[in-house]
C-alpha positions as CSV (number, residue, x, y, z in Angstrom):
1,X,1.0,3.4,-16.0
2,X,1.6,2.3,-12.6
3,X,2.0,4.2,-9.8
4,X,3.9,2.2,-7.0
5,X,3.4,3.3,-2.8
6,X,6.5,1.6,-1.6
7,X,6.3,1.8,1.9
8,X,9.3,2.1,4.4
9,X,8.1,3.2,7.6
10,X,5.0,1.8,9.8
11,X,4.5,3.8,12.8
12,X,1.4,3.5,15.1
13,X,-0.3,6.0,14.0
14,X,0.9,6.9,10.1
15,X,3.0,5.2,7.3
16,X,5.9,6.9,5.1
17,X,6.2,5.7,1.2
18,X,8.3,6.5,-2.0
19,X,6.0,6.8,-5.0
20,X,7.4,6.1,-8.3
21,X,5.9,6.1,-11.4
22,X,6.6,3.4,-14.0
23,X,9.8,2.9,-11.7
24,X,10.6,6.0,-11.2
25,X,10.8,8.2,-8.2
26,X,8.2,11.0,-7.8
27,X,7.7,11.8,-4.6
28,X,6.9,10.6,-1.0
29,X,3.6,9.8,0.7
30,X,1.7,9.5,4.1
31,X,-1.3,7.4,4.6
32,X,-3.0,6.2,8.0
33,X,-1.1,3.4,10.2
34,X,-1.4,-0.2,8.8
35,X,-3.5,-2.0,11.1
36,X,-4.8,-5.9,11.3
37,X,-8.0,-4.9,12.1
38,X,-9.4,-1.9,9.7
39,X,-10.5,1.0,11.9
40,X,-12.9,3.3,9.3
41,X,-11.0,6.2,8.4
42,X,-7.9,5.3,10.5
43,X,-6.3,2.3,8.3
44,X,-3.5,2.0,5.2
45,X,-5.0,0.2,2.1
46,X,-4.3,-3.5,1.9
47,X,-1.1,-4.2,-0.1
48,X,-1.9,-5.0,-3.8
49,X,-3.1,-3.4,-6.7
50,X,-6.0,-1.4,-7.4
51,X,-7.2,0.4,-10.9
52,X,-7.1,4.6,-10.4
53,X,-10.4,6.6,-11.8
54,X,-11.5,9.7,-12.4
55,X,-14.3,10.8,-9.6
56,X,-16.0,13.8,-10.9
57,X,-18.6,14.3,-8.1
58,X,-17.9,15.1,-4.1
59,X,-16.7,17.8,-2.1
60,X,-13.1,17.4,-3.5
61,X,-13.7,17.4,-6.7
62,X,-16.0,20.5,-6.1
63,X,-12.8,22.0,-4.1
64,X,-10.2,21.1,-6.9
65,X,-12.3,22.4,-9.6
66,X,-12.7,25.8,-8.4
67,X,-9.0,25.7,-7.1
68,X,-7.3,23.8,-10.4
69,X,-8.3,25.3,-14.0
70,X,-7.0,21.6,-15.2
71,X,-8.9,19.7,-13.0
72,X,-10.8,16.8,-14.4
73,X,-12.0,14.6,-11.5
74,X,-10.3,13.3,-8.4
75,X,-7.8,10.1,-8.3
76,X,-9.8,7.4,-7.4
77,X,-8.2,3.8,-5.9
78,X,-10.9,1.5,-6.7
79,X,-12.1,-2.2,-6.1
80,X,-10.4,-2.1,-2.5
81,X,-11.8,-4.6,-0.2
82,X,-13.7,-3.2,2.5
83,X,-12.4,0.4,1.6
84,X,-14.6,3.1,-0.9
85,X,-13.8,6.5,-1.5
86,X,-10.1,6.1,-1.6
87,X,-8.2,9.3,-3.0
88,X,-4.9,10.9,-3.9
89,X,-4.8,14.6,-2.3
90,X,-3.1,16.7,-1.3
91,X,-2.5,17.5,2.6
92,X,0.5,17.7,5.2
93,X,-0.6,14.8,8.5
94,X,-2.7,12.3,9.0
95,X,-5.3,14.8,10.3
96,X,-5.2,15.7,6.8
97,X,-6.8,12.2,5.6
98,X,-9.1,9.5,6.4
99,X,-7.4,6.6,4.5
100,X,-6.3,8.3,1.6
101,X,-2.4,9.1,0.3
102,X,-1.4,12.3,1.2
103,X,1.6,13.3,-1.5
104,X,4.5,15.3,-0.6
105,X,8.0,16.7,-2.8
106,X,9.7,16.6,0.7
107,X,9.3,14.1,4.4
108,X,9.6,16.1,7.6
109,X,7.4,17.6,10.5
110,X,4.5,19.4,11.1
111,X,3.7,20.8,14.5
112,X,6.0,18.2,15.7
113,X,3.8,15.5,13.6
114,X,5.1,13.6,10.5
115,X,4.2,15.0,7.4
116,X,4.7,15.1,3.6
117,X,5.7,19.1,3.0
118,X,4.9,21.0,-0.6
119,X,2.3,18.7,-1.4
120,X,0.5,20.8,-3.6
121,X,3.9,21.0,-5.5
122,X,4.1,17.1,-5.9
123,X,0.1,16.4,-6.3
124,X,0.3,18.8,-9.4
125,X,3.1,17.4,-10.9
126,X,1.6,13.6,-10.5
127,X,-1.8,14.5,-11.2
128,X,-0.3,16.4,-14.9
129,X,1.4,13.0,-15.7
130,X,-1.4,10.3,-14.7
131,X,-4.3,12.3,-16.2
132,X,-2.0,12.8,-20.0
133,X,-1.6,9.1,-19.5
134,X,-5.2,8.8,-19.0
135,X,-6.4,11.1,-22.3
136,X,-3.9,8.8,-24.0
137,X,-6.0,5.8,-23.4
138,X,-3.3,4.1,-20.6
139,X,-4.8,2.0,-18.1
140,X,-3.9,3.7,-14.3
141,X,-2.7,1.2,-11.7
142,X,-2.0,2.0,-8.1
143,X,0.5,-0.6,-6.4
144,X,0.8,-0.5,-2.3
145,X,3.7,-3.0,-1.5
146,X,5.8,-2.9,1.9
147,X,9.4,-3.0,1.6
């Protein structure tokens, strides 16, 4: 499987993406600004692509399992240079995140900020479909690519 954050909008402070799976659209995203210098916490991934695990330790994953009867470990970008602790959650503005995707059904505003809106919604829904293809024994790739 391969999940690809195609992103469309850089603004100073956040960036907008499609996400498809396997080429097809799922839903949209919001991660920190893309930046030449990486600013901890503040900073897009690198463009490329990067394996997804399961992290089963951490406050999210301690959050998720009480709050998710099907939850079996975080989504985990991994092997980013100069980046750890890279996630897929769930969350509405950059205040929401510090360098992971935020996932969204819809794009709009927040309190007058950018956002991703039903996010729970769209995390579920991608979360069902990359942990089956995980139990099935598919390897999980994450591609960030700018359009």
């Amino acid at each position: 499987m391969i999940i690809t954050v195609d992103r469309y909008s850089f603004i100073n402070t956040y960036t907008r993406s499609k996400i498809y799976i396997d080429g097809c659209f799922e839903c949209f995203g919001i991660e920190d600004a893309k930046r030449n210098t990486k600013v901890y916490g503040q900073t897009c991934i690198p463009e490329g692509t990067y394996q997804i695990r399961l992290r089963v330790w951490g406050g999210f994953h301690k959050r998720y399992s009480k709050r998710f009867s099907d939850h079996v470990g975080m989504l985990e970008v991994v092997d980013v240079p100069n980046f750890k602790y890279i996630l897929i959650h769930i969350g509405n503005t950059i205040k929401d995140t510090a360098g992971c995707l935020l996932v969204g059904a819809k794009e709009g505003n927040l309190n007058g900020e950018a956002a991703v809106l039903s996010s729970q919604k769209a995390y579920r829904q991608l979360y069902s479909k990359v942990i089956q293809a995980m139990q099935q024994g598919e390897p999980i790739y994450i591609e960030y690519k700018s359009n």
